[in-house]
N, C-alpha and C positions, 0 to 999 in steps of 0.2 A: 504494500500500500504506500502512497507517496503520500507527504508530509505538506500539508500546507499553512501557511502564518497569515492569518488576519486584522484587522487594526479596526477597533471597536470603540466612539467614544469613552471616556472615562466614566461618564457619567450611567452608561448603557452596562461595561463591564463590573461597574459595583451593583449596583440591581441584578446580574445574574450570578455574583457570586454569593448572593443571599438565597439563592436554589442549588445550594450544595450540592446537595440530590440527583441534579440533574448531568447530564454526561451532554455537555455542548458539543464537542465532537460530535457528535451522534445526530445531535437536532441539527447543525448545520451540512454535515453529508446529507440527511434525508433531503433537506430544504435545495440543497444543489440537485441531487435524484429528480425532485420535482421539478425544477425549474426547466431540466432538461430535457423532459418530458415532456413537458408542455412547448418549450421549445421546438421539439424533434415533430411535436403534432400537427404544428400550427406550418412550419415547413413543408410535412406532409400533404398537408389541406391546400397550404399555399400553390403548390404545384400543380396541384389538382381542378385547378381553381380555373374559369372562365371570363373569371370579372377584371375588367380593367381595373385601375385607378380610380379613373374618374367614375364610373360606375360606382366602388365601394364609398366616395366621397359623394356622390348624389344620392347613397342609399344613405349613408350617416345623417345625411342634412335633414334627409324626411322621416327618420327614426328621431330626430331630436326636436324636431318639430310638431310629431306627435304627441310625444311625451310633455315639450312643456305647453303645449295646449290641454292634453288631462289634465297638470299641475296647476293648469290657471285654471278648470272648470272645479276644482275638488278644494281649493281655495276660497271662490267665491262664493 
């Protein structure tokens, strides 16, 4: 297994060493595991994918569009 060093606020490293308990090593492999995963998905998907650009940018505009139109009917 390769060794890696991380650089973690100060303020962040005293809060986890008040969970003794816990084995950070461990939470931060899983957290890398996952990220790459998700990484490796959205790649997948990516390639697979038909949409332009501008397409995914004219589908965001009218999915936020929606949404803050509920948000101003659920408001009033």
């Amino acid at each position: 297994m390769t060794t890696m060093t991380l650089a973690v606020p100060e303020e962040l490293k005293h809060k986890m060493d008040s969970f003794a308990e816990i084995n950070w090593s461990e939470v931060a492999r899983q957290a890398f595991k996952q990220k790459v995963h998700d990484l490796e998905f959205l790649k997948q998907f990516k390639s697979k994918s038909t949409l332009t650009e501008k397409d995914a940018l004219r589908m965001g505009k009218e999915v936020s569009s929606e949404l803050s139109n509920k948000l101003r009917k659920k408001v009033q």
